[in-house]
N, C-alpha and C positions, 0 to 999 in steps of 0.2 A: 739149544738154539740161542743164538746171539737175541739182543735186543733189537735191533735194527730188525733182523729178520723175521721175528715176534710182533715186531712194531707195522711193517709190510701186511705180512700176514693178517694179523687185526682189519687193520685199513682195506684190503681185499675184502675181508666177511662181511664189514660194517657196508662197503659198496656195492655189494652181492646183496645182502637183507634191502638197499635201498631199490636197488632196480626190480627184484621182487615185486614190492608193493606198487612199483609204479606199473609191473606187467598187469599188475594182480587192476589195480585204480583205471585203467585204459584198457583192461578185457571188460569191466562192469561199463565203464560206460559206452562202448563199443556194442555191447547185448543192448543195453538200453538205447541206445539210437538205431539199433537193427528193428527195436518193439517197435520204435514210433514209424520208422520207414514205412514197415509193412501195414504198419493200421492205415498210415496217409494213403500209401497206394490202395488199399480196400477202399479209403473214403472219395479217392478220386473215380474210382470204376464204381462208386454207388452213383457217385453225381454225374456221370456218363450216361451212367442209365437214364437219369431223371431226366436229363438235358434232354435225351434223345425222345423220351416220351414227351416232355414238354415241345418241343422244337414238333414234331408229329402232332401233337393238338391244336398247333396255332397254326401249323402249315397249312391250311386248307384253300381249292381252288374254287375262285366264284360261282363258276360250271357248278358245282356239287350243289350250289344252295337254290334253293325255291326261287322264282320271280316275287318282285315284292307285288303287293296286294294289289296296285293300282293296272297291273297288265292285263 
């Protein structure tokens, strides 16, 4: 093999081993922001819930409640 072409060849592996690591660095943090995604969206359908039962204990129509004492 010439030099040059030795020298190419190097420069190829050495930029192949670098995108590697970067596939390898932006797949971990791609998992890791998929973790947090799905926990958010669990945490927002908990507090849906709660909303919806809070929003349901405060909603109440006057109709529903006793006369006060003095009628």
């Amino acid at each position: 093999m010439t030099a040059t072409l030795e020298q190419r060849l190097t420069e190829l592996e050495t930029r192949i081993a670098f995108l590697d690591q970067t596939v390898q660095s932006l797949d971990a943090t791609v998992a890791a922001q998929d973790r947090i995604l799905h926990e958010l969206q669990r945490e927002i359908a908990q507090f849906r819930g709660e909303l919806g039962r809070v929003n349901a204990a405060l909603a109440h129509d006057a109709q529903d409640e006793p006369p006060p004492p003095h009628y």
